[in-house]
N, C-alpha and C positions, 0 to 999 in steps of 0.2 A: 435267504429271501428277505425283501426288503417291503415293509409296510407303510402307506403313505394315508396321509389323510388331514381334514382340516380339523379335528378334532385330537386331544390330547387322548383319546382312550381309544388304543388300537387295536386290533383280532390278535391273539396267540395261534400261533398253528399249530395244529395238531398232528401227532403222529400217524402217517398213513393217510394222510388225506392232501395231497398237493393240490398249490396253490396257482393257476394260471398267469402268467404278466398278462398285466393292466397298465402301463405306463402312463395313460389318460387319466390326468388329475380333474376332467372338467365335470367332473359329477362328485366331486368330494373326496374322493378313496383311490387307491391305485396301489397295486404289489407292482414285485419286481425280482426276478431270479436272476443271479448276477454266478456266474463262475468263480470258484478260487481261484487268485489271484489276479485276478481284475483291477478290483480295490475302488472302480468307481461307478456309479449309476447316474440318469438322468431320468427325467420327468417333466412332461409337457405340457400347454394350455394350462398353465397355470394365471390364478385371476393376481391383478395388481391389490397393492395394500392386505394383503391375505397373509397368515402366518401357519404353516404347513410342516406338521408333525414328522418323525419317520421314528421307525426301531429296525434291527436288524438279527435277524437271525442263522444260525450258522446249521447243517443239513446234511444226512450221507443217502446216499441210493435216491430210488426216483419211485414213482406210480404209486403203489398200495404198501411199498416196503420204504417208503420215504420217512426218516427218522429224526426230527428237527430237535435240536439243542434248547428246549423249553421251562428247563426248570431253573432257578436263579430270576438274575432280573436281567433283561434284554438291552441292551446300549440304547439309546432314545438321539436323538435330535432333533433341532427345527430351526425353522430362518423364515423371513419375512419377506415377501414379495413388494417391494417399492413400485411408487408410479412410475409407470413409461410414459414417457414424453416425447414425442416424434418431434426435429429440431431439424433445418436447413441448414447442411454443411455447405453448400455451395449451391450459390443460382447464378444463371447469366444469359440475357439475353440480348445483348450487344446492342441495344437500344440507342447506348452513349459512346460507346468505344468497345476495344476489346474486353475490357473490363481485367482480369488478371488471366485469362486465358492467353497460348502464345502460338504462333505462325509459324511453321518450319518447312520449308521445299527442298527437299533433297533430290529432287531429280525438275527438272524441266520450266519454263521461265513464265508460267501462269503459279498464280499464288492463289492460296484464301484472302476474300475480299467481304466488307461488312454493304450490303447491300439495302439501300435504307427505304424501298416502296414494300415487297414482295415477303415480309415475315408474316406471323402470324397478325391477323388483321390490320393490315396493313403498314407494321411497324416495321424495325431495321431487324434483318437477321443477317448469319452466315452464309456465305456464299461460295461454292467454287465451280469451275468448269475448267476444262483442258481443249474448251475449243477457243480458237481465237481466226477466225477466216478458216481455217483447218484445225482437226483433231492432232494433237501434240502430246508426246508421253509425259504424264506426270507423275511426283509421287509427294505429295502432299499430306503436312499431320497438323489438326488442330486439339493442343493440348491443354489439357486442366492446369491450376493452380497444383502444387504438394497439397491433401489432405490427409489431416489425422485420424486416423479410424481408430485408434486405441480406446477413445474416449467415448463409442458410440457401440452399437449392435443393431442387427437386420438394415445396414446400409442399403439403399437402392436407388437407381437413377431412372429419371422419366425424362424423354424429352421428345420434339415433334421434327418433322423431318420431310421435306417435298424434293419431288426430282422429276427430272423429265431428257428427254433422247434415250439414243442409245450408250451403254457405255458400262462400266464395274462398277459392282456393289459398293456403297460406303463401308465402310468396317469401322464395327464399334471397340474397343481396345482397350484393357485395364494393365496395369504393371506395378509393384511394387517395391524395384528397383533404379527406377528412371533415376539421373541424378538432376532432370530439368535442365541438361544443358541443349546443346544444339544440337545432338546426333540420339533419334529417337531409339536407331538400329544398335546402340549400347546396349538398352535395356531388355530385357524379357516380357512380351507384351500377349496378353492371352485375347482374344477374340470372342467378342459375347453375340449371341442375337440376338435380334431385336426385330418389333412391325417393323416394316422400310414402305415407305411411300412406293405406289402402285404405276406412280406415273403423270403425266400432265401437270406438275405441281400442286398435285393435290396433296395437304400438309396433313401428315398422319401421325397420331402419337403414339410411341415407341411401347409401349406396355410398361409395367414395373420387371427394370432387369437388379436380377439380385447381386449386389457388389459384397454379401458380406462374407464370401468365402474370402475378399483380402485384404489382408491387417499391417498397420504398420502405422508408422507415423508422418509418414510419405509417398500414399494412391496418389497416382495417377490414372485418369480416364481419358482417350482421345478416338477425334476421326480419326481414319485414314483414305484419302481418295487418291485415288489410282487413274490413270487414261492411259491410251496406249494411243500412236502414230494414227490408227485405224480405227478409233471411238471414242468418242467420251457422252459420260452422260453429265448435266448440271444439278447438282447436291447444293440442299437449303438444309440448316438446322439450326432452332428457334427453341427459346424455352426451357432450355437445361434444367434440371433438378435436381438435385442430390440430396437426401433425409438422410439420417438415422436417428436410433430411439436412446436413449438414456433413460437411464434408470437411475429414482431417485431414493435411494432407502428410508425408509422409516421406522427412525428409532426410539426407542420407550425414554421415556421423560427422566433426567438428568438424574442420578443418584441424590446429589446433595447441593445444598447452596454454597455461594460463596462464604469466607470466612476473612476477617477481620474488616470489613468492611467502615470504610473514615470517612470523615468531610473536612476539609477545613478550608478557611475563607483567607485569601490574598487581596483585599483589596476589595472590588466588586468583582472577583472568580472565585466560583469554589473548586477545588481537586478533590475530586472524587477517589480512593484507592482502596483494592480487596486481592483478596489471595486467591487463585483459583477453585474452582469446586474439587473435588478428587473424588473417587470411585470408583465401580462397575461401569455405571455408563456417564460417559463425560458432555457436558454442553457444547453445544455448537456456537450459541453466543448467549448472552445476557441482554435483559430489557433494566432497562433503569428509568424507577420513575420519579417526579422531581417534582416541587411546591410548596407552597408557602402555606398548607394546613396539614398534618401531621396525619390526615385522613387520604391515604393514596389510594388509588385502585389495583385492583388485585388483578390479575392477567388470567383470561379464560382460554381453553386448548381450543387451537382451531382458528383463534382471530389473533392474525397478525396485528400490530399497531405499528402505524408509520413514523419515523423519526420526527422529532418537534423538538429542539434545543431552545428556542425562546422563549425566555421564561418572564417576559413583559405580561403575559396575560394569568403570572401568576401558576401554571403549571406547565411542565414538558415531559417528555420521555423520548430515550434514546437507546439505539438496538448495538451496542457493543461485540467485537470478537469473542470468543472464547481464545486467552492468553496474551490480553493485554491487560489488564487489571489497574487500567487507571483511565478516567473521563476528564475533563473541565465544562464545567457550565459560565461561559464567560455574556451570553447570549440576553439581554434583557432584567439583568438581576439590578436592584436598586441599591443603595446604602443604609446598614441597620438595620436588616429585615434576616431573618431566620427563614430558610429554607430548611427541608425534610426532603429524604431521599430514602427510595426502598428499592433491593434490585434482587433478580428472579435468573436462574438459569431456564436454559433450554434448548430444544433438538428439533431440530428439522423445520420448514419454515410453510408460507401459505396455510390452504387448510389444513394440512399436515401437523402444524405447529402444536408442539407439547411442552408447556410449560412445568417446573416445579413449583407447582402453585398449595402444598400441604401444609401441614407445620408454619412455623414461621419464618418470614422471611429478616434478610438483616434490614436493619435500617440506619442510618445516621444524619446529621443536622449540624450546619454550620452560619455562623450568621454571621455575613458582610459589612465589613468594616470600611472607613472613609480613607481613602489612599489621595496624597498629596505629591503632585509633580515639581519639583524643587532645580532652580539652578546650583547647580553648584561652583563651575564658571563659567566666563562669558567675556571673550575680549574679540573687539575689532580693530585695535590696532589704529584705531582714529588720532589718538592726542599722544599714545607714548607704546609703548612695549609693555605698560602693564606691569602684572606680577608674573610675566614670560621672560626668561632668561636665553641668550645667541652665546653659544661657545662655537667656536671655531678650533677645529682638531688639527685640518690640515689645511692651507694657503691660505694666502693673503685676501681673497675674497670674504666676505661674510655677510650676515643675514642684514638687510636693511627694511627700511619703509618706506612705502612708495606712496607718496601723498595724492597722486590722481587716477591711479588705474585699479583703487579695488572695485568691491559691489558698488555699484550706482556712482562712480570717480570719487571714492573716497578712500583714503588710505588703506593698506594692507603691510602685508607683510611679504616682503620680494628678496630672492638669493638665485645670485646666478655665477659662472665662473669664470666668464665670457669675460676677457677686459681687455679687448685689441686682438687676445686669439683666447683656446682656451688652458683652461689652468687646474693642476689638480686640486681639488679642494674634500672636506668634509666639514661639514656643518650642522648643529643642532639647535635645531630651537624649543627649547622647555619649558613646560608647565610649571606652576606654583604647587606645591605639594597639594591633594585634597584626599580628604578623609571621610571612603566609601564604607567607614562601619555603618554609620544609621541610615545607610539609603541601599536601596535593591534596584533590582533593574536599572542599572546606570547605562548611559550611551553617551553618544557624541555625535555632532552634525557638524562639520565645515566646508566652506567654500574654496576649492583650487582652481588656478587658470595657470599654462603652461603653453610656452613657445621654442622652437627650437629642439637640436637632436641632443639627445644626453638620456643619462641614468635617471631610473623614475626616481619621483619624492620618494620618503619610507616614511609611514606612519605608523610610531612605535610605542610601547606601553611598561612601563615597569613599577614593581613594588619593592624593591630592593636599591632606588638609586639614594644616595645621601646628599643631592642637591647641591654635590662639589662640581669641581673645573671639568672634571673626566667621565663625562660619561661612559666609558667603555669600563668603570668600577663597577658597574653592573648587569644586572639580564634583563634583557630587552626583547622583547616577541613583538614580531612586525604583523600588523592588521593589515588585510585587506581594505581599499576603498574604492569607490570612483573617482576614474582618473579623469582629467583635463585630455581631449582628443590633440591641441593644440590650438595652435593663431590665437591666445591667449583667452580664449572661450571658459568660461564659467561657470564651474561642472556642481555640483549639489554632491557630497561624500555620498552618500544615502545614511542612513541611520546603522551607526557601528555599535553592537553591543559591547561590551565593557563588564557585565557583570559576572566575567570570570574570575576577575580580581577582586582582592579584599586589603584591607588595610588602613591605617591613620595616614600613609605618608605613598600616595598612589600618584604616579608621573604620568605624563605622553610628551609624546616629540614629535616633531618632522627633523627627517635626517635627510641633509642632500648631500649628495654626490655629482661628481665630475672630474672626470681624465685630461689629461695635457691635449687630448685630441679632439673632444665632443662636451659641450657643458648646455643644459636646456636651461630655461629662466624659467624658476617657479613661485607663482604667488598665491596666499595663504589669507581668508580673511572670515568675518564671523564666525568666529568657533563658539560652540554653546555644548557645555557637557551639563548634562541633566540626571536626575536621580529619581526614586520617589521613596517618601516617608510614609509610615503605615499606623494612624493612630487608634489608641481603644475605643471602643464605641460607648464604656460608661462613664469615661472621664479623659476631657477635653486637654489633661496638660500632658506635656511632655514628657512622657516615660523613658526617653533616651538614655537619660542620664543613669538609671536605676538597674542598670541590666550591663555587663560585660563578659563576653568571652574571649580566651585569647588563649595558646598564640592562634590567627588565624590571617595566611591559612594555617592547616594543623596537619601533623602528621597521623594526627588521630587520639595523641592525648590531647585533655582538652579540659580546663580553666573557665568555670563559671563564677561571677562574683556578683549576689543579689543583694544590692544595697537595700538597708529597711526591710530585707526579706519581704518585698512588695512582690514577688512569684513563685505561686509552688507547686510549678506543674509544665513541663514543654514537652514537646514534639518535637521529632526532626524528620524533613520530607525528603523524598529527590527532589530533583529540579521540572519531573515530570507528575508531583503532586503524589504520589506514593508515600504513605506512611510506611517510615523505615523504623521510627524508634520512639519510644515515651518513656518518660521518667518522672519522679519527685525528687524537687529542691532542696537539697540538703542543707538547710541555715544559707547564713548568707555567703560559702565557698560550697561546691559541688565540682568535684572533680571525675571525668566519662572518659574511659576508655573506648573510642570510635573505630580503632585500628582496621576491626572487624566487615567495614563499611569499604567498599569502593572508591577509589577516587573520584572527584568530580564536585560539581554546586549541588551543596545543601541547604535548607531555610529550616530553622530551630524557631519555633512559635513557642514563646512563654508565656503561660496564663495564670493569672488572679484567678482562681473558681469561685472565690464569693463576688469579688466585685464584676467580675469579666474583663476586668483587663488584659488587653493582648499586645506584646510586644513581637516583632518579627526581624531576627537578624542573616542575615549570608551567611552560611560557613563553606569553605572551602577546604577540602580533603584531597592531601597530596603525598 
């Protein structure tokens, strides 16, 4: 016998006195006599947001000799009734089109037709007849879209329906096999009732027909009209409808808060990172709240707050996943100002919403530093080649300068292999070495125009070349860009990142190519590679010099050298603002075993804690 109730303290039974089923929970309480080996029970009318006790007990004989298993302690459970929410899987009233419903005529040369005076007040519905000057056999299906029932419960469909002559019933038809192609008579299609309009076209609505005895991930629902040689009648139907109810659980407020919870400031962005909560019961997402007074507001159950990342008015807050464990507030922040952040698990959303709002929450505080965007080169090829070097690998052609056809008819940089026919070539045009230690976020912007059939440019990158004759001494990774369409058209690269690389002595190139059979002509002009420098907010000079790490990139061992001992204390992030690691500076060498770390871009922030100076360098892990 099985005891139900909304209260945690439930009847024992007693020996000799049985217990009648009650499976009606709508009064509070409800038993349930259940057969050995059954192993399962139900219970109905049960109210939403409600939490619904049971025990179970085991039983021999029946009437006055019934002998229930009642001493010890009885097994218990309970679970929680979530809100239903009644939801629109599919509606259509062909107002516009078919909408995603489809037409299929498998017998006779009248179709379903959208007839646009005669729907429901006077709008377009569905349409068919099998008369055309005479009655014609037909066999006609108008079908649903695939829907998911998996996701839903108590599916039903309502729709409205007028006819008039003489002629067969419409048939209303479910299937949970169909595959949607063209042949209806594939599938297995069950026949439901429904009101059916009486006649005269008078539009009558269908009642609630119950769909949810079928499940699947692909219901289909459909007409079917029928005529024969000797009748037909004209079928209308308008208004389709299809609900089901979801169910939303409601779960008890988050075990625990998040842990390790960081700030730290790039520039004017701070990256936010924390470690999941763990527990009993875990968050559905996190609120994080954000401001420049260390006084945040605390989060009440039941009121959701809406996402605000701009922090121009001095505070925001934002509603995070549970399992991604890192934010940026890039939105409104100013330079040298100290922002405060505090952030809250929680379960379930709307009025629903249950915060861990106990104890305390984490918090941390990072203050925005002044970021400077720096060239680092910058050549158009106007007066000379610059500090760009043209090796030529293979043919007699090679890179030149075309004094009238770059941006605005001013020189550029032009190689093509074309000289009467065409000719094999390979050709490099190279960068002046530059040294991407003290800058982050590095890119590059150029200008290409390209004529003619041939192998694209290659726009390529390396840290390993030694700025001899042979480029192929080294490893070269080709970047994507925007290319030139042709007719010498002048295409914008778009903005190439670059700060996967690191090093004193960092190249780029354009590499051309051309065959004995096909060579395009391509030209090269305004290149601008840029960087930005990140200085401390308590002292204006150049801390570049005072800070080294090397080798970088690194395998993972890793070479810190703090001149003057001016930092004793870094971080290192991902590249997605997550704190991965902190330490103390050991004198002026400190030597970090990183191994342990992933590949990929890392940022090492080293700080002064008395004075606040912040240095921020790239490291790369490979």
């Amino acid at each position: 016998i099985i005891f139900a109730g909304i209260n945690s303290s439930l009847p024992v039974p007693a020996d000799g006195t049985p217990v009648p089923d009650d499976p009606d929970l709508s009064d509070g309480s409800g038993a349930l006599n259940v057969n050995y080996g059954i192993e399962e029970g139900s219970f109905g009318n049960l109210d939403p947001n409600t939490t619904y006790y049971f025990s179970i007990y085991s039983y021999t004989n029946s009437g006055v000799n019934i002998d229930f298993k009642n001493d010890g302690v009885a097994p218990t459970a309970n679970a929680t009734i979530g809100t239903v929410t009644t939801v629109t899987i599919e509606y259509e009233n062909f107002d516009e089109s078919w909408g995603n419903w489809t037409t299929i005529s498998v017998v006779g040369s009248q179709v379903w037709d959208r007839n646009n005076t005669y729907g429901i007040n006077y709008t377009p519905c569905a349409k068919m007849s099998g008369y055309e000057g005479q009655a014609y056999e037909n066999d006609d299906w108008l079908i649903s879209p695939a829907m998911n029932f998996t996701d839903y419960m108590n599916e039903q469909i309502v729709f409205y329906t007028a006819m008039s002559y003489t002629g067969n019933d419409l048939e209303f038809k479910a299937s949970t096999d169909y595959d949607g192609g063209g042949d209806p008579y594939s599938a297995t299609w069950t026949t439901l009732s429904y009101t059916m309009s009486s006649g005269g076209f008078e539009w009558t609505e269908s009642g609630e027909i119950d769909l949810s005895g079928f499940e699947g991930s692909a219901v289909y629902v459909a007409f079917q009209f029928t005529s024969t040689n000797f009748a037909s009648a004209t079928w209308e139907v308008d208004e389709i409808l299809i609900t089901g109810d979801e169910e939303t659980t409601i779960d008890p407020e988050p075990t625990n808060y998040p842990t390790n919870f960081a700030a730290d400031a790039s520039g004017t962005t701070i990256n936010l990172s924390w470690t999941d909560a763990v527990g009993t019961q875990l968050p559905d997402k996190y609120i994080i709240f954000a401001g420049i007074n260390s006084s945040l507001p605390v989060p009440v159950d039941g009121a959701p707050v809406q996402n605000d990342s701009d922090l121009s008015d001095g505070e925001a807050v934002v509603n995070v996943p549970y399992g991604v464990e890192t934010y940026s507030f890039a939105q409104g922040l100013t330079v040298n100002t100290t922002y405060y952040f505090s952030i809250y698990s929680y379960t379930n959303s709307g009025t629903d919403i249950n915060y861990k709002n106990d104890g305390t929450a984490p918090t941390a505080n990072a203050t925005t530093i002044q970021v400077t965007t720096v060239t680092i080169e910058e050549e158009n090829f106007d007066n000379s080649w610059g500090n760009w070097t043209t090796i030529s690998v293979t043919g007699s052609q090679v890179w030149d300068r075309d004094n009238t056809y770059g941006i605005n008819y001013t020189p550029c940089a032009k190689m093509s292999g074309y000289e009467g026919q065409a000719y094999e070539n390979d050709d490099w045009l190279i960068s002046p070495p530059m040294n991407f230690e003290n800058y982050f976020n590095e890119r590059i912007v150029f200008w290409n125009a390209k004529d003619y059939t041939g192998p694209d440019l290659e726009f390529k990158i390396s840290t390993d070349y030694d700025g001899g004759a042979d480029p192929y001494s080294a490893n070269w990774n080709t970047l994507a860009f925007n290319m030139s369409p042709g007719s010498f058209d002048w295409v914008e690269s778009g903005v190439i990142s670059l700060s996967d690389y690191e090093g004193s002595s960092v190249y780029v190139a354009f590499r051309f190519t051309s065959t004995n059979s096909t060579s395009a002509t391509w030209e090269i002009d305004d290149i601008i590679i840029e960087g930005e420098e990140e200085m401390g907010i308590h002292d204006p000079l150049d801390l570049s010099q005072l800070i080294r790490i090397y080798p970088n990139p690194s395998t993972g061992l890793l070479n810190i050298e703090n001149s003057g001992e001016t930092f004793n204390q870094a971080k290192i992030l991902s590249i997605t603002g997550k704190l991965v690691n902190e330490f103390e500076l050991q004198g002026l060498n400190t030597k970090l075993d990183l191994s342990h770390l992933e590949n990929g871009i890392y940022f090492v922030t080293f700080i002064n804690t008395k004075s606040g100076q912040t240095i921020t360098r790239k490291l790369i892990l490979r």
